[in-house]
N, C-alpha and C positions, 0 to 999 in steps of 0.2 A: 581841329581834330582833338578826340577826347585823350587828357593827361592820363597814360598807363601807369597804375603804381604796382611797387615791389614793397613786401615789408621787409624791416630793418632791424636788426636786433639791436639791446642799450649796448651792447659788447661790441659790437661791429662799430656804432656809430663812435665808442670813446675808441677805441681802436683807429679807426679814419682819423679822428681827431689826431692823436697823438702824432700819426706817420706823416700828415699833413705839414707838422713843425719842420722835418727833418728829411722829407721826399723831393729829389732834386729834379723831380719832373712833373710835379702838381702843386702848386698853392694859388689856395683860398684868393678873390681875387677882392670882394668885399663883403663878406658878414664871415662870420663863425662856422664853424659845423662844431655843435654839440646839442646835446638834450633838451635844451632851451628853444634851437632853432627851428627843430619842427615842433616844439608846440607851441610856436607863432606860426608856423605856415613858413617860413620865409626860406626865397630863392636864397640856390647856390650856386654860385659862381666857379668855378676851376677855371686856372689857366694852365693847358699841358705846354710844356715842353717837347716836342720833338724834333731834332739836330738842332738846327736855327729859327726854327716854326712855331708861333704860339699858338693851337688852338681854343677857342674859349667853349668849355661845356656846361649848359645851363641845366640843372636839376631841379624840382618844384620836390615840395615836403610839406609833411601834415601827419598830425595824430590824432587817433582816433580811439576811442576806449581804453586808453592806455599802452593803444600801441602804436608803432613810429613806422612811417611810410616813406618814398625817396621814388625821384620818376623811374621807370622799369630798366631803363638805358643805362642806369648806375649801375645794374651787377656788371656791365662789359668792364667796367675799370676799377673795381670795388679789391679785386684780389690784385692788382696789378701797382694800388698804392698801397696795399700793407703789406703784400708780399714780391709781387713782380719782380724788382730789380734788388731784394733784399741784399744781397751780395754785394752789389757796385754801393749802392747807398751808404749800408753800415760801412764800408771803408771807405767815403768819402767825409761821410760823419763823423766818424772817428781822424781821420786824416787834418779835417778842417779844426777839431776840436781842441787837437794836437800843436796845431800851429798856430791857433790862437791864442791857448794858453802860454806858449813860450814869448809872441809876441807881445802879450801884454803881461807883463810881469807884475802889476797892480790891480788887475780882475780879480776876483773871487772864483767868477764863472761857477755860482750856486745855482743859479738857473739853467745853465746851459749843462754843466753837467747833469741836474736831473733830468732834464728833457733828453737827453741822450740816452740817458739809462732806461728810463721809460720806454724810450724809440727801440734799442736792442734788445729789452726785455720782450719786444712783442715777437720777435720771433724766437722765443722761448728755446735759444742756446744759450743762452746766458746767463751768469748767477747774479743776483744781485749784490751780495756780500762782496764777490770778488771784482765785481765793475766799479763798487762806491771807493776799492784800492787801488783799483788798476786806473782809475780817470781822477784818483786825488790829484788837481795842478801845483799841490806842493811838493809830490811824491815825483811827479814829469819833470820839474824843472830842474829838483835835487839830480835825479837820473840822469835830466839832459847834461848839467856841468859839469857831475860827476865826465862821464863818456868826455865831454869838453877837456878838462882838466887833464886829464889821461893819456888821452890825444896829443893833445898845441906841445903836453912836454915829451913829446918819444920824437927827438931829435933825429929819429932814421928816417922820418918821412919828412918831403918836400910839402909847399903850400898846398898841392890840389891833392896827394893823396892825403894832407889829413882833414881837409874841407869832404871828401869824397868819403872816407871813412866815420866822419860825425855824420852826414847823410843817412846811411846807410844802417848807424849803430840807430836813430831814429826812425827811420822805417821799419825795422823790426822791433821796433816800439810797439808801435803802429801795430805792425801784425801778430804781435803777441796777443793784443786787446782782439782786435780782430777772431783770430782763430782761424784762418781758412791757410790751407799749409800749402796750396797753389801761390799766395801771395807771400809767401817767404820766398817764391822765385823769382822776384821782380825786382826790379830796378827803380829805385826813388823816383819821383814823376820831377824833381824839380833840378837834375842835373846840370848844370852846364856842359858846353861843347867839350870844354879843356878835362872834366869830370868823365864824361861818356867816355872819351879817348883813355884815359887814365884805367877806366873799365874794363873797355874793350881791351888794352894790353895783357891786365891782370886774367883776365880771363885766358886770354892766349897763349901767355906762359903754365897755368895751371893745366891748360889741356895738352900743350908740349912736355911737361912733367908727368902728366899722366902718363904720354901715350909712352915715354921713358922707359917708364916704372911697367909697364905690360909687353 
């Protein structure tokens, strides 16, 4: 059966490109996708993600007078990796970004923070100027010990609330960069049981003080 194409714009394909690096339901599975690859012709591989399920999707590429082709079946997933999951994504990226620079206190992470800000800039809510401050991992770590230091010495709290409390002052880390004000309602993903309980109380006395107070 004859290959249907779609054309492609250079903006669409550096755009694929970029969300490709940092998309936790598509990547590349051997060659590239950029400028280069279709004007070689050459197959693209994706491997999706879905729950536990890898499926593999093959796209064929070509240009031709200067313009850039992709088989017709890519517009189904084209908005889906630059924009689809933009929400879940950027706060994972951000999240993982987060905890890798505290983990490694010897990175630089000049790479990874560009690729990040490139990846958030494409969904054009965000400033450049303010993400190259807000993702400095000298500015995160100072933040993190700060919050640390503040903490371990305020002798009114027990082990798990001040473990539960640097949690938490790091999540809103997180969701400051972010910016989505639904995820200031949530709860760290990386609690423990002894944590969650600690939570669950505080919450429980805050809503018995509330219903007090009305």
């Amino acid at each position: 059966m004859e290959e249907k194409f779609m054309e492609i714009s250079k903006e669409d394909i550096v755009n694929v490109e970029n969300a490709l690096k940092v998309n936790a339901d598509y990547k590349l599975k051997n060659t590239k996708f950029n400028i280069n690859t279709f004007e070689k012709g050459q197959e693209v591989v994706l491997i999706q993600y879905v729950a536990n399920v890898e499926n593999e999707l093959v796209f064929q590429t070509k240009e031709e007078n200067g313009k850039y082709y992709i088989s017709e079946t890519f517009s189904l997933f084209l908005d889906n990796i630059v924009n689809g999951n933009v929400s879940r994504d950027v706060f994972q990226s951000v999240f993982k970004y987060f905890h890798d620079v505290i983990d490694d206190g010897e990175n630089d992470f000049e790479d990874e923070k560009a690729e990040l800000i490139n990846f958030l800039l494409l969904t054009e809510e965000y400033e450049e100027e303010k993400l190259n401050v807000d993702l400095d991992p000298v500015k995160i770590r100072q933040d993190y010990q700060n919050d640390y230091d503040r903490i371990y010495s305020d002798d009114s709290l027990n082990r798990v609330q001040k473990s539960l409390a640097l949690k938490e002052l790091f999540h809103m880390s997180i969701c400051q960069v972010v910016d989505d004000i639904d995820l200031f309602f949530t709860r760290p993903y990386d609690l423990t049981p002894e944590e969650n309980a600690e939570k669950n109380r505080q919450e429980q006395k805050a809503l018995e003080n509330e219903l007090q107070l009305s």
